[in-house]
C-alpha positions in Angstrom: -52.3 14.8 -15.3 -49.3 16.8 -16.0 -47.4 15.1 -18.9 -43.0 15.8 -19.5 -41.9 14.7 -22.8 -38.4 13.5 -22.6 -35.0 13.9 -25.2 -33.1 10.9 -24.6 -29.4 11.5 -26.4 -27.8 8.5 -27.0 -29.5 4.6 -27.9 -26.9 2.3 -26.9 -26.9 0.3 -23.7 -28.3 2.7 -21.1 -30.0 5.0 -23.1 -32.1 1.5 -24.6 -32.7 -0.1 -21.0 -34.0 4.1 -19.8 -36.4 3.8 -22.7 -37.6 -0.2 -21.9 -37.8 1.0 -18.3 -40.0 4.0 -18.9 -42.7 1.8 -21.1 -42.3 -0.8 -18.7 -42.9 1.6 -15.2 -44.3 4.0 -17.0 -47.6 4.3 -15.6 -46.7 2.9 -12.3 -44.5 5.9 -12.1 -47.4 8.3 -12.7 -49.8 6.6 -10.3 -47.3 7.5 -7.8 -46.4 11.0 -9.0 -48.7 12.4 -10.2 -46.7 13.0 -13.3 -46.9 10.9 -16.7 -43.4 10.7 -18.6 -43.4 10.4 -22.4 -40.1 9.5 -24.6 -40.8 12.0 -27.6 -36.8 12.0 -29.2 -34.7 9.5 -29.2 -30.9 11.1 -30.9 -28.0 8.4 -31.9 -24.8 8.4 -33.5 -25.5 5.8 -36.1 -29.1 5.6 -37.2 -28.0 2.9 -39.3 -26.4 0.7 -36.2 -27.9 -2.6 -35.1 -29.4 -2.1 -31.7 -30.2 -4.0 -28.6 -33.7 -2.2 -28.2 -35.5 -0.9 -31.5 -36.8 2.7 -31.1 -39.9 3.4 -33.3 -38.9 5.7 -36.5 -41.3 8.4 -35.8 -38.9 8.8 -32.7 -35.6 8.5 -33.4 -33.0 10.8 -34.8 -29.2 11.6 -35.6 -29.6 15.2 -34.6 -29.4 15.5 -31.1 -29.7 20.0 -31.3 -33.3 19.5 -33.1 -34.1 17.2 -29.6 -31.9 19.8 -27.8 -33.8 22.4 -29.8 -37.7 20.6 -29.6 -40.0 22.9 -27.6 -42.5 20.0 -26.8 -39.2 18.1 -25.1 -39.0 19.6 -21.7 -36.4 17.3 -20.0 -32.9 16.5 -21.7 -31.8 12.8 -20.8 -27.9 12.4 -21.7 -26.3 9.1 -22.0 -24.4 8.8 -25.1 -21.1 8.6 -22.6 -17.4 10.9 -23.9 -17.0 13.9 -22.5 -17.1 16.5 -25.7 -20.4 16.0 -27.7 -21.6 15.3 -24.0 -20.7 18.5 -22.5 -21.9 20.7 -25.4 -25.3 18.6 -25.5 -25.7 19.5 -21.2 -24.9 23.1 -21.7 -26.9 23.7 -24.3 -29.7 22.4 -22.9 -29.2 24.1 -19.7 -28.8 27.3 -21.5 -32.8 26.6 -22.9 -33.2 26.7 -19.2 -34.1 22.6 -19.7 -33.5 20.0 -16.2 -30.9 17.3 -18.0 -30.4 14.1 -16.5 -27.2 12.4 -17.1 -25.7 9.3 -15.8 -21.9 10.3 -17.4 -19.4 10.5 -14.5 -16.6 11.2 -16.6 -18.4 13.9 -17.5 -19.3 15.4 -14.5 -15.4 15.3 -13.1 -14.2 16.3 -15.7 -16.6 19.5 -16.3 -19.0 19.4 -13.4 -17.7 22.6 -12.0 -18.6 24.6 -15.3 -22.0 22.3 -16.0 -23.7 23.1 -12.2 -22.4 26.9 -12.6 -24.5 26.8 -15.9 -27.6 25.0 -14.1 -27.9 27.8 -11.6 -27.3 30.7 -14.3 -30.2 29.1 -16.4 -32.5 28.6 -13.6 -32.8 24.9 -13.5 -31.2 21.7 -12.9 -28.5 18.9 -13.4 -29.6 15.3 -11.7 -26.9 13.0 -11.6 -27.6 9.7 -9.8 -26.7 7.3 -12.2 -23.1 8.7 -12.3 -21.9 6.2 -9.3 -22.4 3.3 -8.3 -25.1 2.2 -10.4 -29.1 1.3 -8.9 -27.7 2.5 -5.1 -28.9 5.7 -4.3 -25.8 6.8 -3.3 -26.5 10.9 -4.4 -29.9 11.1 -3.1 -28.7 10.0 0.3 -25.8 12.5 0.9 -27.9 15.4 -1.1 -30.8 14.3 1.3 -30.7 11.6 3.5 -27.8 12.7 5.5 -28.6 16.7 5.1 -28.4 17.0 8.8 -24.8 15.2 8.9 -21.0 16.3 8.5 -19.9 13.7 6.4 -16.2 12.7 8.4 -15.8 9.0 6.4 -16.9 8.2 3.3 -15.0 4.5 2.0 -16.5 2.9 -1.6 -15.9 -0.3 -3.8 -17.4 1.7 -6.7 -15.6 -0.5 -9.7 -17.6 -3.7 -9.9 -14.3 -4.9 -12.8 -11.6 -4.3 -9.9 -13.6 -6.3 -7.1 -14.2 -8.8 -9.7 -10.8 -9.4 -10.3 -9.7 -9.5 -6.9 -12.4 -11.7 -5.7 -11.4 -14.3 -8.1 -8.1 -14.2 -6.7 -8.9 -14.5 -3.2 -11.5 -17.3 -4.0 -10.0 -19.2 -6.5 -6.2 -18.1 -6.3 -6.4 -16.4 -9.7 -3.5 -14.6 -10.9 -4.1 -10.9 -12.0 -3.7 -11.7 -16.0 -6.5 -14.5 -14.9 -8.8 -13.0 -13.6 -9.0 -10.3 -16.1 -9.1 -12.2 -18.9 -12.2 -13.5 -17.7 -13.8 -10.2 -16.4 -13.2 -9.5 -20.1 -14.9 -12.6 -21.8 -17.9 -12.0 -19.3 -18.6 -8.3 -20.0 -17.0 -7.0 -16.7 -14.4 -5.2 -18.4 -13.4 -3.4 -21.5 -10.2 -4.1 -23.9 -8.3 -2.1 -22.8 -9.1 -2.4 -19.3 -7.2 1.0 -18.1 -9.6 3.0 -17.5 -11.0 0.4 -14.5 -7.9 -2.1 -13.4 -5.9 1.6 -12.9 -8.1 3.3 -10.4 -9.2 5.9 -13.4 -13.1 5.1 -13.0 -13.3 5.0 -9.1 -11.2 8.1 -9.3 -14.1 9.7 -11.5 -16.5 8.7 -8.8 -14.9 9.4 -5.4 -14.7 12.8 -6.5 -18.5 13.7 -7.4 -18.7 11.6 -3.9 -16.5 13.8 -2.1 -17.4 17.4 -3.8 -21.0 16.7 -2.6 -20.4 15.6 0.8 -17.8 18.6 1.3 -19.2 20.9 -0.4 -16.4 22.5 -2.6 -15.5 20.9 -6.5 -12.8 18.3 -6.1 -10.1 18.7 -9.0 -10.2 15.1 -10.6 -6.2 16.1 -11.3 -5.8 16.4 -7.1 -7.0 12.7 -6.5 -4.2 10.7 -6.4 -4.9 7.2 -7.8 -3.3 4.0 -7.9 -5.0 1.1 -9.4 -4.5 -2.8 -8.6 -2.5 -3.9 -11.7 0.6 -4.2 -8.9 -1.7 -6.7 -7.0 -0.1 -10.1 -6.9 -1.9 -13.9 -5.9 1.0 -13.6 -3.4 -0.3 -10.8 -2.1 -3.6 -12.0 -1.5 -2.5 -14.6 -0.3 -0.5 -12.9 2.3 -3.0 -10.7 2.9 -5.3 -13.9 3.9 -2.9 -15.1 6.4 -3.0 -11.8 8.2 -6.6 -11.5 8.3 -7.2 -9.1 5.3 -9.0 -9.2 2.1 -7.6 -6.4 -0.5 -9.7 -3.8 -1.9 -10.3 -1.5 -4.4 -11.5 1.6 -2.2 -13.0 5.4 -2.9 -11.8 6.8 0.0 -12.4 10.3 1.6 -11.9 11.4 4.8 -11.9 14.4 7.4 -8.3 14.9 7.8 -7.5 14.8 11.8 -4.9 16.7 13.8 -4.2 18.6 9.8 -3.5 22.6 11.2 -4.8 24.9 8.1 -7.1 27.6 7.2 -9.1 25.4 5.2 -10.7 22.1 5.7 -8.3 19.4 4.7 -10.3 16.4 3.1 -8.5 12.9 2.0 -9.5 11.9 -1.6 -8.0 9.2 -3.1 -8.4 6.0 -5.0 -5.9 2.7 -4.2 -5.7 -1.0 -3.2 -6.3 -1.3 0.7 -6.2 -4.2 3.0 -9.6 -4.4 4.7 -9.8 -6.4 7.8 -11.6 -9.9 7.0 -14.3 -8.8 9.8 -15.1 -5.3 8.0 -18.4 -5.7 6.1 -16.2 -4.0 3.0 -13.8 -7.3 3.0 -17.1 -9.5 1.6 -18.7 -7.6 -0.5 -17.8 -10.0 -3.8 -18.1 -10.1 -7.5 -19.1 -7.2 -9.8 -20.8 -5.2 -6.8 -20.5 -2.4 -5.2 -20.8 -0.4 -1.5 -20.4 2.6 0.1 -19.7 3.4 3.4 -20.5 6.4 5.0 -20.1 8.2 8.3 -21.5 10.9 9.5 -21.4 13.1 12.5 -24.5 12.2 13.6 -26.2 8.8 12.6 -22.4 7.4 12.9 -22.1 4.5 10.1 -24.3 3.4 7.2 -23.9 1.2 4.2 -25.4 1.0 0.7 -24.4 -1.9 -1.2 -25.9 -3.0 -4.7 -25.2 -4.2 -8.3 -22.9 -1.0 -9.5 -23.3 -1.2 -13.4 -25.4 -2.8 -16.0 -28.4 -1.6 -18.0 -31.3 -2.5 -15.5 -29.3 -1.0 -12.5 -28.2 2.3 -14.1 -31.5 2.7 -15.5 -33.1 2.6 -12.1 -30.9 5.2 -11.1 -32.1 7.1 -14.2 -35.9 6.7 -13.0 -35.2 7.9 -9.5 -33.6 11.5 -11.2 -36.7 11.2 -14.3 -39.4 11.1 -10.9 -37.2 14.0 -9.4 -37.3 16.1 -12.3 -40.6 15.6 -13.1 -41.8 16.9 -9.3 -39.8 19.5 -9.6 -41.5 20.9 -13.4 -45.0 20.0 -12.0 -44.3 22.5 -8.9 -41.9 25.1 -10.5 -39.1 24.5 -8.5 -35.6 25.2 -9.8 -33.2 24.4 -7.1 -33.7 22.8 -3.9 -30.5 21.4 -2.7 -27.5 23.6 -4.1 -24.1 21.1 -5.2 -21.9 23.1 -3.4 -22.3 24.6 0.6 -21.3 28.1 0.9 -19.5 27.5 4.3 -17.4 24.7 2.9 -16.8 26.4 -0.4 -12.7 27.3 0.7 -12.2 23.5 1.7 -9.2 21.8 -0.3 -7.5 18.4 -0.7 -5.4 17.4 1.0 -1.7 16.6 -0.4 -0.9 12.7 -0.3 2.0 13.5 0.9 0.0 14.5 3.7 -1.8 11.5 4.5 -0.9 9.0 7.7 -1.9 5.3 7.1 -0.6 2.0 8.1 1.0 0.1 5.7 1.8 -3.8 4.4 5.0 -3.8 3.1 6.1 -6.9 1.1 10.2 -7.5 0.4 12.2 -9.8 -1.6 15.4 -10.0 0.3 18.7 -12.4 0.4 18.2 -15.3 2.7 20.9 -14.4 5.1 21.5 -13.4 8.7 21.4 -9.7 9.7 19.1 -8.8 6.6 15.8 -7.4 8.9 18.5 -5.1 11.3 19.3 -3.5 7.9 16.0 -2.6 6.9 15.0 -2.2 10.1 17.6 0.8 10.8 16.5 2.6 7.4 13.0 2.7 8.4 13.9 3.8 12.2 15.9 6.8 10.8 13.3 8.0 9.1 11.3 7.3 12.4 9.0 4.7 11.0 8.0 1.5 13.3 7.3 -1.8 12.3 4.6 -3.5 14.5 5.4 -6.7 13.0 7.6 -8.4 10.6 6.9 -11.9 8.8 8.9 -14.2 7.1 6.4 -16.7 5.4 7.4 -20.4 6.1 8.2 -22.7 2.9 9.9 -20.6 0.8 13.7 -21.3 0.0 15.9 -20.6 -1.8 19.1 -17.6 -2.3 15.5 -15.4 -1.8 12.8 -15.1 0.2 9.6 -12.9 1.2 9.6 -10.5 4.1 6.5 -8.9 5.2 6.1 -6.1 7.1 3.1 -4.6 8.8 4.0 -0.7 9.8 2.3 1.3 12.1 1.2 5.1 11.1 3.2 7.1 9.2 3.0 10.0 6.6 2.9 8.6 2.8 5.5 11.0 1.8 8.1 9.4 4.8 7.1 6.2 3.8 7.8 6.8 0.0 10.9 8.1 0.7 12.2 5.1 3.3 11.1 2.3 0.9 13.2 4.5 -1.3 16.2 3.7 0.7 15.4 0.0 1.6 15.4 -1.0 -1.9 18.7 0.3 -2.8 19.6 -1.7 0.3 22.4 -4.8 -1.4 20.3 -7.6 0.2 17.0 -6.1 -1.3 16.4 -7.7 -4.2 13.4 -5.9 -5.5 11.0 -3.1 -5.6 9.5 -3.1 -2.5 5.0 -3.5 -2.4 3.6 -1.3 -0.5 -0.6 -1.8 0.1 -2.1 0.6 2.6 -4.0 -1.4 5.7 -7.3 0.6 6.9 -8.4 0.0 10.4 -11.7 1.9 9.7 -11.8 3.9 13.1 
């Protein structure tokens, strides 16, 4: 039986539960491939640092070129996480013509353009499945189980801290500050939180999601993101009364009725109000789900535990199995990243982008306050479809909710503009975007 000896970069959290994984499924996974997978290096940091999961001596090393370097290593496994010691540890073991597996998304949007380039030069290949969304399968199906489709919808919870946090506020009428604190003390999120509770991480993903169901390398710096610090209990509760749950969403989409030379995609990360019948408005807690559309099999979901050490390292098995099969038959590239046909395609400004829209005001409590706002927004030929004053609140102010039908974001930017320096508008206005999912 063919045996590939594996170079696993980096012993913390991931890179431990890869290594437990593979002794654990080990031979299970060579009764079903045909392939047996040996960990031969193991490189660190610190080889001094207390660990989790203790690596045996003979394996372990603070060199991570000599396991770059190793001739008996034939497969490069990186998940030490940053994006600089990362980057040169991928290309140079691309450049030895050596698969790599990696489960680093910032990595990949931030250099992913550069690190497939250098796969194809070298003759070999970058697998990537543990990059988003955790143990679902989420690359495999859109490199391969939707080959035959035109991706037109592609909507994701893909940060298991931000659905935290808002689930606790729906369920349990949490206020932000909450609700974090607590994704904090349990693991769900870092201090600081930023790079989660301000759309930065589900930006990361959407874009590897997008540039592989369109084809073309989405600029991280083109997806505009908006995270959910702005997300009040009154909100949700709002939102509640209307029939919507708020959500963290991934979302990129075919742009309709868009006239240019190049296909216009949607790809952008911010709160959205998900109808409470929309299998997206219950998916709870820390996980996550992705739902896709395409041309042809219309919708499908894939929902799952998004992060952890036991799903990531699944994700990492499914690209080690991958890998493995493709040494053992000498292939070096089956499914190319990036679709010649769809290589022009851009993104679409978010300027550009029609949605509806929940508006929420704090206004003077006084007759002739909605024809005032009302008139702005019909002048810049926005309509309402509804407008809501919330009973039970009194007082020299009071919340005004509006619910507004399509409109371009840039129109909408610029009337809300104008309503708040209306007199009788007493504060920024919130504005949540409301998807109908059609």
């Amino acid at each position: 039986m063919r045996q590939v000896n594996l170079g696993i970069i980096g012993g913390g959290t991931v890179g431990g539960g890869v290594y437990q994984a593979v002794q654990r499924n080990g031979a299970l996974m060579a009764s079903r491939l045909g392939v047996s997978l040996s960990v031969r290096r193991v490189a660190v940091r610190d080889l001094k640092k207390a660990r989790a999961v203790s690596f045996p001596a003979g394996l372990i090393t603070a060199d991570w070129r000599s396991v770059v370097a190793d001739s008996e290593v034939d497969l490069i496994v990186e998940l030490m996480g940053g994006t600089t010691t990362a980057r040169q540890v991928v290309l140079a073991a691309l450049k030895l013509g050596k698969p790599v597996v990696t489960a680093n998304k910032a990595l990949l949007s931030a250099h992913g353009e550069e690190l497939f380039a250098a796969a194809q030069q070298h003759g070999t290949n970058l697998y990537y499945e543990a990059s988003v969304a955790g143990g679902i399968p989420i690359i495999k199906v859109l490199r391969e189980g939707l080959v035959g489709n035109r991706i037109t919808r592609l909507f994701g919870i893909v940060n298991g801290t931000c659905n935290y946090i808002l689930s606790r506020m729906k369920e349990e009428g949490a206020d932000f500050a909450a609700a974090l604190a607590d994704a904090q003390r349990l693991g769900y999120a870092e201090a600081p939180p930023d790079l989660d509770v301000d759309g930065h991480d589900a930006a990361h993903k959407t874009g590897i999601l997008a540039s592989l169901a369109h084809g073309f390398w989405v600029n991280p710096k083109q997806i505009y993101t908006e995270g959910i610090r702005n997300i009040t209990k009154q909100d949700i509760e709002f939102a509640a009364k209307l029939g919507y749950t708020i959500r963290l969403l991934g979302c990129v989409k075919v742009a309709a009725g868009v006239r240019r030379k190049q296909s216009a995609i949607q790809v952008s990360v911010y709160p959205v109000l998900v109808p409470n019948s929309h299998v997206l408005a219950n998916v709870n807690g820390v996980f996550n789900a992705i739902l896709v559309r395409g041309d042809v099999v219309g919708d499908t979901l894939y929902y799952g535990q998004g992060a952890g050490q036991d799903a990531t390292a699944s994700a990492v098995l499914s690209d080690l199995a991958d890998a493995a099969l493709d040494l053992k038959c000498g292939t070096k590239n089956r499914i190319p990243p990036f679709v010649p046909h769809e290589r022009d395609g851009a993104v679409l400004p978010m300027d550009d982008v029609v949605s509806r829209y929940y508006v929420r005001l704090t206004v003077e409590d006084r007759p002739g306050v909605f024809a005032k706002i009302a008139g702005v927004l019909a002048k810049a030929k926005i309509g309402i479809s509804s407008i809501i004053q919330p009973e039970g609140h009194n007082g020299v102010t009071v919340p005004v909710i509006l619910m507004i039908h399509d409109a371009p974001n840039a129109a909408m930017r610029k009337a809300l503009d104008a309503v708040a320096k209306l007199p009788v508008v007493k504060s920024a206005p919130v504005m949540i975007r409301v998807e109908s999912f059609e």
